[in-house]
N, C-alpha and C positions, 0 to 999 in steps of 0.2 A: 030241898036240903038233905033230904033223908034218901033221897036217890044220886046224888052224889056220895055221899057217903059210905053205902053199898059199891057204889063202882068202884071207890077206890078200895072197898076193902077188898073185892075178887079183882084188883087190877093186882096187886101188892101182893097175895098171894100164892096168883099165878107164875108170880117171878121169881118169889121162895122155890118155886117148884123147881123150874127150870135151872134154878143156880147150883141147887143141888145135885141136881143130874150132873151136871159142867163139872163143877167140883170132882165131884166121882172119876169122870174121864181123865182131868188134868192129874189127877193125885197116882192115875193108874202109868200115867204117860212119863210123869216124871220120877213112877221107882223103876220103870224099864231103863229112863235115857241114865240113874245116876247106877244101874246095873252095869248096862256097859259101858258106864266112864270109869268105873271100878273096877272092870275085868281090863282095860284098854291100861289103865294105871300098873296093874298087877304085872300086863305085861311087858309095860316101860322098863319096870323096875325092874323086873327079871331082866331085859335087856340090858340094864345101866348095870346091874350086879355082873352082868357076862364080861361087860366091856369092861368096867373100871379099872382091872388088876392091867390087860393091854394098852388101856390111855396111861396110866400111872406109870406103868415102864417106858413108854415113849416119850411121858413127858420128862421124865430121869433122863433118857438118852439125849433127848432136845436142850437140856437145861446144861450136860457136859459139854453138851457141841456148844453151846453159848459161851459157857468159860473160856473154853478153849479158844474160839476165836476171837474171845473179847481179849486173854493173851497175844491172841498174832496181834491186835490190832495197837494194843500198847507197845509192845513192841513193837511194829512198823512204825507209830509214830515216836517211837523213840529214835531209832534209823532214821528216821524223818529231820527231826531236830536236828540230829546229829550234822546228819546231810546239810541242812540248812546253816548252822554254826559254820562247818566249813565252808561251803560256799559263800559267804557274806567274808573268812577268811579271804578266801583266793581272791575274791573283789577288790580288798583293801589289797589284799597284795600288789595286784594288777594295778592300779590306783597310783599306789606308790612308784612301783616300776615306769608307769607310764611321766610321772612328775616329774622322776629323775629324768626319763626319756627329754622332757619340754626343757625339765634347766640344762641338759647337756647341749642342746641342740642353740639355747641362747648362749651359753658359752662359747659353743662353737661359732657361734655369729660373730661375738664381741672379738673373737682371738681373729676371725678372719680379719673381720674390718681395719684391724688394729696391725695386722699381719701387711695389708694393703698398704697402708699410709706411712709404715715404718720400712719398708724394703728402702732400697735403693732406688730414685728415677730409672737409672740404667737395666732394673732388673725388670720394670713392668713389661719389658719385651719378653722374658722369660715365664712367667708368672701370671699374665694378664689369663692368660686361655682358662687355668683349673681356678683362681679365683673367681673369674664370672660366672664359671660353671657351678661351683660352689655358694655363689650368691643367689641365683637366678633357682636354685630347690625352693626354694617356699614359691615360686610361679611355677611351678610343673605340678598339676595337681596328678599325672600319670603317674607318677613315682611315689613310688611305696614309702614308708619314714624310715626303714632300714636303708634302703638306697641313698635315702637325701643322708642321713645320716654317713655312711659311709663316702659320701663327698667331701662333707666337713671334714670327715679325719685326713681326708688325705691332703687337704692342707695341712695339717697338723705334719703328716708324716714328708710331705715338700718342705717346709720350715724347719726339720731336725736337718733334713738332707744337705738344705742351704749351707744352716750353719756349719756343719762338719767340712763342707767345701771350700766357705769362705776362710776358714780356721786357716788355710794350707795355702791360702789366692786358687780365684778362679775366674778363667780367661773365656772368650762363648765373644761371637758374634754377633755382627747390630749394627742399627744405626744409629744417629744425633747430629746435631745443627753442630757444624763449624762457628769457629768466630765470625765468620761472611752472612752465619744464617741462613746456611747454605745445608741441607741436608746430603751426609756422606756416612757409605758404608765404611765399615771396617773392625777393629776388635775391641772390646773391652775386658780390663785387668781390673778383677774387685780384689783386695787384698783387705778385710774388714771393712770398716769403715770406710774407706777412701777407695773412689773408683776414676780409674786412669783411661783413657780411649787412643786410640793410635787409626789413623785415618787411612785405607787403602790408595789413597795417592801418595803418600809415604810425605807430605806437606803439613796434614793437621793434625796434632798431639796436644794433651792437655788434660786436663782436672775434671772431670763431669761434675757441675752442678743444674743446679735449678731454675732456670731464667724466669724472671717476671712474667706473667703472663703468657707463657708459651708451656706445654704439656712435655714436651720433649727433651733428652737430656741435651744440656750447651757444653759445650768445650772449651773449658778456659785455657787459654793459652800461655805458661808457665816461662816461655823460653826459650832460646834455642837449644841451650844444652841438657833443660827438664826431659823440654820434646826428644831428642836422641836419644833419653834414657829412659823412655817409655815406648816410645819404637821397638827398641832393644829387649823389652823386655816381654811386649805383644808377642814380638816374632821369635823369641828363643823360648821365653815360661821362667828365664832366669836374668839377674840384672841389680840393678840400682833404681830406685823408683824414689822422685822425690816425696816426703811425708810432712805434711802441714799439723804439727801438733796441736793446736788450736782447732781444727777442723771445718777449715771456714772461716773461723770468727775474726780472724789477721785480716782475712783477704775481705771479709765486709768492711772492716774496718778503714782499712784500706781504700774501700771504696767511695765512703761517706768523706773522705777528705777530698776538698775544692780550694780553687784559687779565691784570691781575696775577691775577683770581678766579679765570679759563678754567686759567690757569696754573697756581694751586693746589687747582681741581678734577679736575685728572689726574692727583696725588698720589694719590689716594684718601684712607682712614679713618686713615690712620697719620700724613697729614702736617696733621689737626687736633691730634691731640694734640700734634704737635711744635710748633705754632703757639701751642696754648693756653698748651704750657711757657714758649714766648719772652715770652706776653704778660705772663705771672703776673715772668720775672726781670726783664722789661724793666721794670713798675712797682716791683717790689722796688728795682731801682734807680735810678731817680727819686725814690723816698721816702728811701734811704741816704744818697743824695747831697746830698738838699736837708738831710738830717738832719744828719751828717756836716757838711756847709760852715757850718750855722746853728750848731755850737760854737765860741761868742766865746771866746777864748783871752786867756789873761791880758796884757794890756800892761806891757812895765818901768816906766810912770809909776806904774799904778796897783798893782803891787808894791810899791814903795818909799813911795808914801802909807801904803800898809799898814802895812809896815815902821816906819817912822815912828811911824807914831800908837800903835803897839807899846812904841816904846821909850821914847816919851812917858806909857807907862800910860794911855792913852784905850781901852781893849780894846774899849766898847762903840762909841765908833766907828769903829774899827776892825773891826767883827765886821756894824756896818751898809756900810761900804764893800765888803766881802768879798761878804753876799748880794744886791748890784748888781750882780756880775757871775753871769748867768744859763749855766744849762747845768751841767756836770759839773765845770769849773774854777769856779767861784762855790764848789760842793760841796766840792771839793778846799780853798780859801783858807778857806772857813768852819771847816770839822775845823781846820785848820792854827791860825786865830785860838784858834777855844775850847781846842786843846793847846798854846799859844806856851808856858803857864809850866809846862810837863810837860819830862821829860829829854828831849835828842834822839833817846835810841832811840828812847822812848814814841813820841814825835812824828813819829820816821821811819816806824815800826811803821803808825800810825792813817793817815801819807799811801797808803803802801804799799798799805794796806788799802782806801783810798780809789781807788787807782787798779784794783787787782783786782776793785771795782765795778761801774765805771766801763767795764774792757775789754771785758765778755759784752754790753751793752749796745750799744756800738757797733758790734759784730761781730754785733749780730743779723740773722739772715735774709740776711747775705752767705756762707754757705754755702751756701743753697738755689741758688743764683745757679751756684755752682762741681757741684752734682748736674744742674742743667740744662744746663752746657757737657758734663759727663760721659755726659749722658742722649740727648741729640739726638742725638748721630750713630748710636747704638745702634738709636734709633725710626727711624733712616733707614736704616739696615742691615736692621731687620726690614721696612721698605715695600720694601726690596729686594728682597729673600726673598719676598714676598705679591704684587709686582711679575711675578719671573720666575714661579711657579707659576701666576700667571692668565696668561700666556706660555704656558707649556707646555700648558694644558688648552686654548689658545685655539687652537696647532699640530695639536692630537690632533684637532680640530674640523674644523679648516677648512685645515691643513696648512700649506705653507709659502712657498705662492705668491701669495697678498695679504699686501705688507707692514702694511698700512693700518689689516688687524682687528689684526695685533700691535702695533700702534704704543699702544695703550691700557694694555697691560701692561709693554708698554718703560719709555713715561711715568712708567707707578705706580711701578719700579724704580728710574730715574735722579733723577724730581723729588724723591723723598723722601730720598734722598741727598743730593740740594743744598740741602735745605732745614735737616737736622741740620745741615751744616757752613754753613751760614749762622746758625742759632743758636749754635752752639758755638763757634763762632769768636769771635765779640765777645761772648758770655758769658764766656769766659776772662777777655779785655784788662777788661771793664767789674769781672771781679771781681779781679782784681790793683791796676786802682785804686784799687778802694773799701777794700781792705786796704793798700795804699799809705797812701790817706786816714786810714783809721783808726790805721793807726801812728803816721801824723803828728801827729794829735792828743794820743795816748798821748806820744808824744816829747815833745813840748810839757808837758802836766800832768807830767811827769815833772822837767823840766828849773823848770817854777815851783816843783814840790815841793823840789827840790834848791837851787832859789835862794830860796826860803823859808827854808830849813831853816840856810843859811849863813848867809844876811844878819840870823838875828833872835839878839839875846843872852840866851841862857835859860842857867839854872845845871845843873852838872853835878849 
């Protein structure tokens, strides 16, 4: 125990020893190293002293040039802006300019098309070349927009030109279909509206219109003495030219008028039977009526002859004065004489009987007359019907853009209807007369029977 103790005390000792050596060197080492951190400092600072007042003025010089350019740069971007402002200008401007450019350019389309369809037939030979050339700019995609542009005007500027021309007439070569339909050169006279054609065989003269169905101008043929005055006027520039003030509208007119046949040939098969009916009531009553008006009715003179020679017991001539008078009333006085000395029922009885005769008779074949006012409008209601169906099968064909093929099945609809209620209409009136008429008759033999039958003295 005691010999450790010992060692650790010369162990601990030795170390004191040693530390303090150390110490000594370290303490020597570090007033040399903070000597010349101190002399190295000293000479910083003398450096930094040297330099400072030349950084200080350079940094003054460095800090004006910063102003400065930070001026240019506010100002350029004010220049900037500026610039900018405008140019967003000139874009709207351009913007604009070019709108107007797009709506002048549909304008100009609309005035062509409209330019087109409103000339004259006769002038598309004049006019056909710069209008297509003027349509066909929107397919040329070579062509710059001032070019296509300057197309359009120049129809604009042919359409003043026109009109100043035609102000005065104006005459220009060509061709158009004769009335043969027969294509012929020769000259045309526009004088406004109305254009005149004079044929180089000095034979065809006339009106230029529009034929159905054909592109080309027709030449209507006015006359002989129109045509001589349009000849004359081709071939001099001066003259008399005939002028249709209507413009047209006479000579369509004109045209739409047919004979009564044309007219009941576009009825079709329905409107002969409705015809046949009218023909068969309309003699039916002609025969009624002459039938009808030719029963001589009894006269009061020749009643009371009757009478008379009745009550004179002369019966047979009384029974010859009776069959003198002809028709159903002679029938009626005859019964009446051969039953004078029978009771008056008997006698009422046999007149009675006489007139029940007498009424199927008169009344005949005036019902057929009342089944044919019943029956036409029925046969015109079914050409109605057969009408629209050749309609619809004629739409399914050819659709619904030529009125002209449907006008043949409109026809067969509407004329067969007009033609029922022109049957049926005065078949009625014509049969309320004739039954009119025939009562009348009746009324009469009724009223001789009644004054027979008072005026004569037979035994009860």
């Amino acid at each position: 125990m005691k010999k450790v103790f010992w060692l650790s005390y010369l162990f601990l000792t030795a170390a004191v020893t040693l530390s303090g050596q150390d110490f000594q060197g370290a303490s020597s080492s570090s007033q040399r190293d903070l000597n010349a951190a101190n002399s190295k400092l000293d000479q910083a600072r003398s450096k930094i002293a040297d330099e400072r007042i030349p950084l200080s003025n350079e940094r003054s010089s460095l800090m004006g040039r910063v102003m400065s350019l930070r001026r240019e740069m506010e100002q350029a971007s004010r220049v900037r802006d500026n610039k900018s402002v405008d140019l967003q200008g000139l874009e709207q401007e351009i913007k604009k300019r070019e709108d107007e450019v797009s709506y002048l350019k549909s304008l100009m389309g609309d005035y062509i098309q409209r330019f087109e369809t409103q000339i004259h037939i006769s002038e598309d030979q004049l006019y056909d070349e710069i209008i297509k050339s003027a349509i066909s700019t929107a397919d040329e995609t070579s062509l710059s927009e001032e070019d296509k542009l300057l197309r359009q005007v120049s129809v604009v500027d042919t359409s003043l030109e026109r009109i100043q021309e035609l102000a005065g007439g104006r005459i220009f070569e060509g061709h158009a279909l004769s009335p043969e339909k027969v294509q012929e050169e020769g000259t045309f006279t526009l004088v406004g509206p109305i254009a005149l054609f004079s044929g180089n065989n000095g034979t065809t003269a006339g009106e230029i219109i529009l034929k159905h169905g054909s592109a080309e101008p027709y030449v209507y043929a006015l006359g002989e003495e129109a045509g001589a005055a349009i000849r004359q006027v081709s071939a001099n520039g001066t003259g008399s030219i005939p002028v249709d003030p209507t413009l047209g509208s006479a000579r369509l007119v004109e045209q739409t008028k047919e004979t009564f046949w044309e007219h009941v040939q576009k009825g079709g098969v329905v409107i002969y039977f409705i015809l046949g009916l009218a023909g068969l009531a309309l003699l039916i009553a002609l025969f009624k009526w002459i039938e009808i008006s030719g029963v001589r009715r009894a006269r009061p003179e020749d009643l009371h002859d009757i009478l008379d020679l009745l009550r004179n017991n002369d019966s047979e001539e009384a029974l010859a004065r009776a069959k003198k008078i002809k028709g159903p009333v002679g029938l009626l006085l005859t019964d009446a004489v051969n039953n004078a000395g029978e009771s008056k029922d008997l006698l009422e009885e046999v007149l009675y009987e006489r007139l029940l005769q007498t009424q199927p008779k008169l009344e005949r074949l005036i019902p057929f007359i009342a089944v044919v006012a019943a029956t036409a409008p029925l046969l015109g209601l079914l050409g109605t019907v057969t009408g629209m169906i050749k309609t619809f099968k004629l739409i399914t064909v050819f659709g619904t853009g030529d009125a002209r093929s449907l006008s043949s099945g409109i026809s067969e609809a509407l004329i067969t209807t007009e033609f029922g209620l022109f049957v049926a209409i005065p078949s009625l009136i014509i049969h309320a007369l004739l039954l009119r008429k025939t009562k009348g008759v009746l009324a009469s033999m009724e009223q001789t029977a009644v004054a027979f039958k008072n005026g004569l003295e037979t035994k009860i």
